[in-house]
C-alpha positions in Angstrom: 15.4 139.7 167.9 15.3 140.0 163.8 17.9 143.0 163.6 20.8 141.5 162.3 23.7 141.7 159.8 23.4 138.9 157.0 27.0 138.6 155.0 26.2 137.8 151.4 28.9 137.1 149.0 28.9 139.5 146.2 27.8 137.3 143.4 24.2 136.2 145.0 21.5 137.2 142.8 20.4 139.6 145.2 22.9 141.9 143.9 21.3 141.3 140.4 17.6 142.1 140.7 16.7 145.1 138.6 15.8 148.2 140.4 12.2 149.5 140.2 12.2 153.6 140.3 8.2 155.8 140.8 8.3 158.5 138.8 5.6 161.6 138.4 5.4 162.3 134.5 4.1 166.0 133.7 0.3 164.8 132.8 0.5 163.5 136.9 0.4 159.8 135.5 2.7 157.4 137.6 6.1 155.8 135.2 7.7 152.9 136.3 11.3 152.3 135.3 13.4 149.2 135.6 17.2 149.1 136.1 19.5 146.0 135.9 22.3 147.1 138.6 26.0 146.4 137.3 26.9 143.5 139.7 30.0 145.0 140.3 29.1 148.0 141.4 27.6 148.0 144.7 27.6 151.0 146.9 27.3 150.9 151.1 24.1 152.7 151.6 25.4 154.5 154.7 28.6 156.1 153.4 28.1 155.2 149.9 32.0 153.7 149.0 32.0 151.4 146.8 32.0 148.2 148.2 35.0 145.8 146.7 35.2 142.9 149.0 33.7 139.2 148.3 31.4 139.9 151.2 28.4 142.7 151.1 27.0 142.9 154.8 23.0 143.4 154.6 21.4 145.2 157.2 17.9 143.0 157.9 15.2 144.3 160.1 12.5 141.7 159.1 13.2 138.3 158.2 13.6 138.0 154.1 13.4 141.6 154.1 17.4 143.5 153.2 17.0 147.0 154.1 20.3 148.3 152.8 24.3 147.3 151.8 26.4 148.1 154.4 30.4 148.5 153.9 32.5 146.9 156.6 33.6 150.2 158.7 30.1 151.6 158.7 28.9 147.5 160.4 32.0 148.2 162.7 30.9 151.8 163.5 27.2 152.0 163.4 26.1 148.2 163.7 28.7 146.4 165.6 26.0 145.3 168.3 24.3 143.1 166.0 24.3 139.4 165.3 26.4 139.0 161.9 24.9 136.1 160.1 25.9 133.9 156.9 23.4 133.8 154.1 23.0 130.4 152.8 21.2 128.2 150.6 19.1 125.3 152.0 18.9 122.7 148.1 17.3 120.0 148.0 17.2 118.1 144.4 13.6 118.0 142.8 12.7 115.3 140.7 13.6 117.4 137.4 17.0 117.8 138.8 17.6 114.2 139.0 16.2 113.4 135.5 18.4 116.4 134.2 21.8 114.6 135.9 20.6 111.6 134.8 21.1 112.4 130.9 24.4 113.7 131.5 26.8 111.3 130.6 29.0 111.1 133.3 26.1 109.8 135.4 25.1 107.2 132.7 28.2 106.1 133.2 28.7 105.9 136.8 24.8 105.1 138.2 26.1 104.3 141.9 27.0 108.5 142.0 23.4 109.1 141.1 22.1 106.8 143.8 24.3 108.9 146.0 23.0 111.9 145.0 19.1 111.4 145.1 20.3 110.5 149.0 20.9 114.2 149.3 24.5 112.9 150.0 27.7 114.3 148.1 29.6 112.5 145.1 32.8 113.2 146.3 32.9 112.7 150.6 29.5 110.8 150.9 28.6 113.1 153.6 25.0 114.5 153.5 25.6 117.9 151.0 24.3 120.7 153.9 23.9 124.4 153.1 25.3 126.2 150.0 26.5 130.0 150.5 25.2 130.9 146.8 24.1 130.5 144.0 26.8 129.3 141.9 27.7 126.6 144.6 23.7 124.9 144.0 24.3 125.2 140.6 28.2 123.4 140.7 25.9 121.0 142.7 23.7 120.5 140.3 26.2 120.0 137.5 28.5 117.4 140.0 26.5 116.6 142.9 29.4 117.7 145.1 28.6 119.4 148.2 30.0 123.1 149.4 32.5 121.6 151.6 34.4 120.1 148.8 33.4 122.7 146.0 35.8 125.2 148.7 38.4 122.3 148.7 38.5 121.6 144.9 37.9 125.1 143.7 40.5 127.6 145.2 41.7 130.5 143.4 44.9 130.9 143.5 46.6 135.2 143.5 48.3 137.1 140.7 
């Protein structure tokens, strides 16, 4: 089965790809428009609330294919029998990556972390660095070579 619910965090790029709007003009000639989307603004496509949590739930019908945004009472209510699954990111460091860390200076300093790193392992546990769950967590990684595990232990925000 395909159907499922994937559970993005709110600041994937998905949420930031422009929107692409068909449009008749009055000589009959097609217009194409593109709109950013505020990132902040994202709207459940079956109740259409504004959705505030870190979470957006997708509704998927087709692999790599989101159909809409779904707010969590409308999963509950309308979707509730279907697999809820965790978007993340499978990184792997390219050869440009590992040049780019190596002319930072922190690596020049410390070679053995770089060693570590084109292992595919993390600088801070050792352990091999796994899945990411967006975007800014590959690019952390790519800045300190530490892995999602320890990005969540280091970098925890704290309430008013």
């Amino acid at each position: 089965m395909t159907e499922h619910i994937l559970k993005v965090p709110r600041s994937s790029d998905i949420f930031s790809i422009p929107a692409k709007f068909v449009s008749i003009d009055n000589d009959g000639k097609l217009q194409f428009t593109m709109l950013s989307r505020p990132r902040n603004v994202i709207l459940c496509d079956g109740c259409n609330e504004k959705i505030d949590s870190e979470y957006i739930y997708c509704l998927v019908f087709t692999e790599g294919y989101i159909h809409s945004a779904q707010c969590q009472k409308c999963v509950d209510e309308y979707f509730s029998d279907l697999p809820v699954k965790t978007y993340e990111i499978e990184y792997q460091l390219n050869s440009e990556d590992i040049h780019e860390m190596s002319q930072k200076s922190f690596f020049n300093v410390n070679r053995y972390l770089l060693d570590i790193i084109k292992e595919g392992k993390c600088a801070c546990c050792r352990e091999p660095i796994g899945k990411f769950k967006d975007e800014i967590s590959v690019r952390e990684y790519k800045i300190s070579g530490i892995c999602q595990t320890c990005q969540d232990k280091t970098f925890v925000e704290y309430g008013d």
